[in-house]
C-alpha positions in Angstrom: 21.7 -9.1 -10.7 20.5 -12.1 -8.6 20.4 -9.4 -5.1 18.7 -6.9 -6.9 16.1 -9.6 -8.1 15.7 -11.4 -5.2 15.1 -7.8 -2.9 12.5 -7.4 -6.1 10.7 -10.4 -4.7 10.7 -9.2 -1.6 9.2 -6.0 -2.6 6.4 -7.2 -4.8 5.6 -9.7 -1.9 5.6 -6.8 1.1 4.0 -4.3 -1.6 0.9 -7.1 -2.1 0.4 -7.3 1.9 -0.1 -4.0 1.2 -2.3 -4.6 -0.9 -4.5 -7.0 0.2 -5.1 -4.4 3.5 -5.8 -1.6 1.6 -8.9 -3.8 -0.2 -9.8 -4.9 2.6 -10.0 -1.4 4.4 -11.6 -0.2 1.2 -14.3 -3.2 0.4 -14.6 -5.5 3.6 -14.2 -3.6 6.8 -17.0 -0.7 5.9 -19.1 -3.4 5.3 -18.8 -5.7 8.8 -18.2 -2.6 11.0 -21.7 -0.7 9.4 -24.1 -2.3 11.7 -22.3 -4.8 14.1 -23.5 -8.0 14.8 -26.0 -8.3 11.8 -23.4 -7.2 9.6 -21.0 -9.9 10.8 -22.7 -12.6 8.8 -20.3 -12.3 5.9 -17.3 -14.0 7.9 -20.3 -16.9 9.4 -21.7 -20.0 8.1 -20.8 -22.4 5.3 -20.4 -19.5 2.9 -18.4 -17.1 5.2 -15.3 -14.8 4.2 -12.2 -16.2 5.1 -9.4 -14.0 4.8 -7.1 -15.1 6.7 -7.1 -18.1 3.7 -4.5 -15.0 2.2 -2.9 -13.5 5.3 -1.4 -16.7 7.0 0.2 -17.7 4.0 1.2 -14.2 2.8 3.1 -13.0 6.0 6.0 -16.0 6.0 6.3 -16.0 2.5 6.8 -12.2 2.3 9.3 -12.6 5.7 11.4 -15.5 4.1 11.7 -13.2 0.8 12.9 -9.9 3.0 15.3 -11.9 4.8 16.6 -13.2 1.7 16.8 -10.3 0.1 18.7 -9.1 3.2 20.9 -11.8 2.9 21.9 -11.5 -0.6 22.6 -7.4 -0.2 24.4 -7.5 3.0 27.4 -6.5 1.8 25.4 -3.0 0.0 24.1 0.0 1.2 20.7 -1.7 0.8 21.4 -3.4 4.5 19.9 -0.9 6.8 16.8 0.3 4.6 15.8 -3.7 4.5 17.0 -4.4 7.7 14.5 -1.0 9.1 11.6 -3.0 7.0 12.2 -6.2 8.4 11.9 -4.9 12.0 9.2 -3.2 11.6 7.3 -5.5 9.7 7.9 -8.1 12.6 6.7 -5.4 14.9 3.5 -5.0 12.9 3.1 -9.1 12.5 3.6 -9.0 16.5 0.7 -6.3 16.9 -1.6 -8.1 15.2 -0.9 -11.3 16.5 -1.5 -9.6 20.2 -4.7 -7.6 19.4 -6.0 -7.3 15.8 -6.1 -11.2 15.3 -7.9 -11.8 18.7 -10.0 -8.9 18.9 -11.3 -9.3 15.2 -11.6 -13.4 15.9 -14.1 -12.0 18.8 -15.8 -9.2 17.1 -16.7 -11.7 14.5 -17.5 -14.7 16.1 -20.3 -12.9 18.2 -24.0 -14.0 17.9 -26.3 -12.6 15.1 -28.4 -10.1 15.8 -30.3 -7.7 13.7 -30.2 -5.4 16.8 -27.2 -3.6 16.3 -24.6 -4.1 19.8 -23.1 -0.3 20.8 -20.4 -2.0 22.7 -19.3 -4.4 19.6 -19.8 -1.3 17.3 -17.4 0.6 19.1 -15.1 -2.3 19.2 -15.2 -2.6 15.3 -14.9 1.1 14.8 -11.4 1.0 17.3 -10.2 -1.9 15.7 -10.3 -0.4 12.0 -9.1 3.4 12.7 -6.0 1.2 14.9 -5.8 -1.3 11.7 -5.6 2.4 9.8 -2.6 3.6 11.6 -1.1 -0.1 11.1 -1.6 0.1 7.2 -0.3 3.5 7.0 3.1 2.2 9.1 3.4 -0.2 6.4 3.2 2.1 3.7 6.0 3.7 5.3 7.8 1.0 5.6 7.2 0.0 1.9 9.0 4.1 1.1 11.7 2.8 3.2 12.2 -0.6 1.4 11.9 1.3 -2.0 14.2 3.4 -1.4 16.8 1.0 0.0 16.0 -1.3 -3.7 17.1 2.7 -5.3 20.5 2.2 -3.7 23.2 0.8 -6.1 24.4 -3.1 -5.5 28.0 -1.9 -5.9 27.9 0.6 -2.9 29.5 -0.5 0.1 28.7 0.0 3.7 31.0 2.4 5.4 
């Protein structure tokens, strides 16, 4: 009872990362790539949208609970399908905290203007088809994490 709750956890945790990128991809990023740099003032000033107020605690929580969901079913068949999530969840994590963390932090720090910038346009438009592909990895990897939860807690690696 207490693996299969604690690899729920872990779910509902990885499942709400999900989450958070798909409302972002769906409300936020249409909006600040439309007409880069005016449409950048929604992360600027007092007022400013700060996401990452969700993402930096989200990601260690949602790590902590994999592994420990890992942990508690290492012993099942559940090991490799959690295992498979956690390494490629780090890989994502790593990605981002290469290029989509930098490159947005620059996108959206640069000067307003009501002129819109080609260059930073095209930067903006990259980073959110790239940040695309990285959302739909993580829905795979969510398919994978499901279906290792689907495996029985009394079936044994062989």
């Amino acid at each position: 009872m207490i693996r299969t709750l604690l690899l729920i956890l872990g779910c509902i945790s990885f499942i709400i990362v999900i989450g958070g990128a798909t409302y972002e991809h769906a409300a936020v990023v249409p909006v600040w790539t439309s007409a880069v740099p005016a449409s950048l003032h929604m992360f600027q000033g007092e007022y400013g949208l700060e996401a990452w107020n969700f993402w930096i605690p989200v990601h260690p929580t949602t790590m902590t609970l994999l592994v420990t969901g890992l942990i508690a079913n290492w012993g099942t068949a559940r090991r490799n399908y959690v295992i498979a999530t956690i390494l490629g969840y780090a890989a994502v994590l790593a990605v981002t905290f290469v290029y989509f963390v930098p490159e947005l932090m620059s996108i959206i720090q640069s000067s307003y203007s009501a002129t819109i910038d080609a260059d930073l346009t095209r930067r903006a438009l990259t980073w959110q088809s790239l940040s695309l592909v990285r959302l739909t990895f993580l829905v795979v990897l969510a398919i994978v994490l499901l279906l290792g939860l689907s495996k029985p807690v009394d079936s044994k690696l062989k």
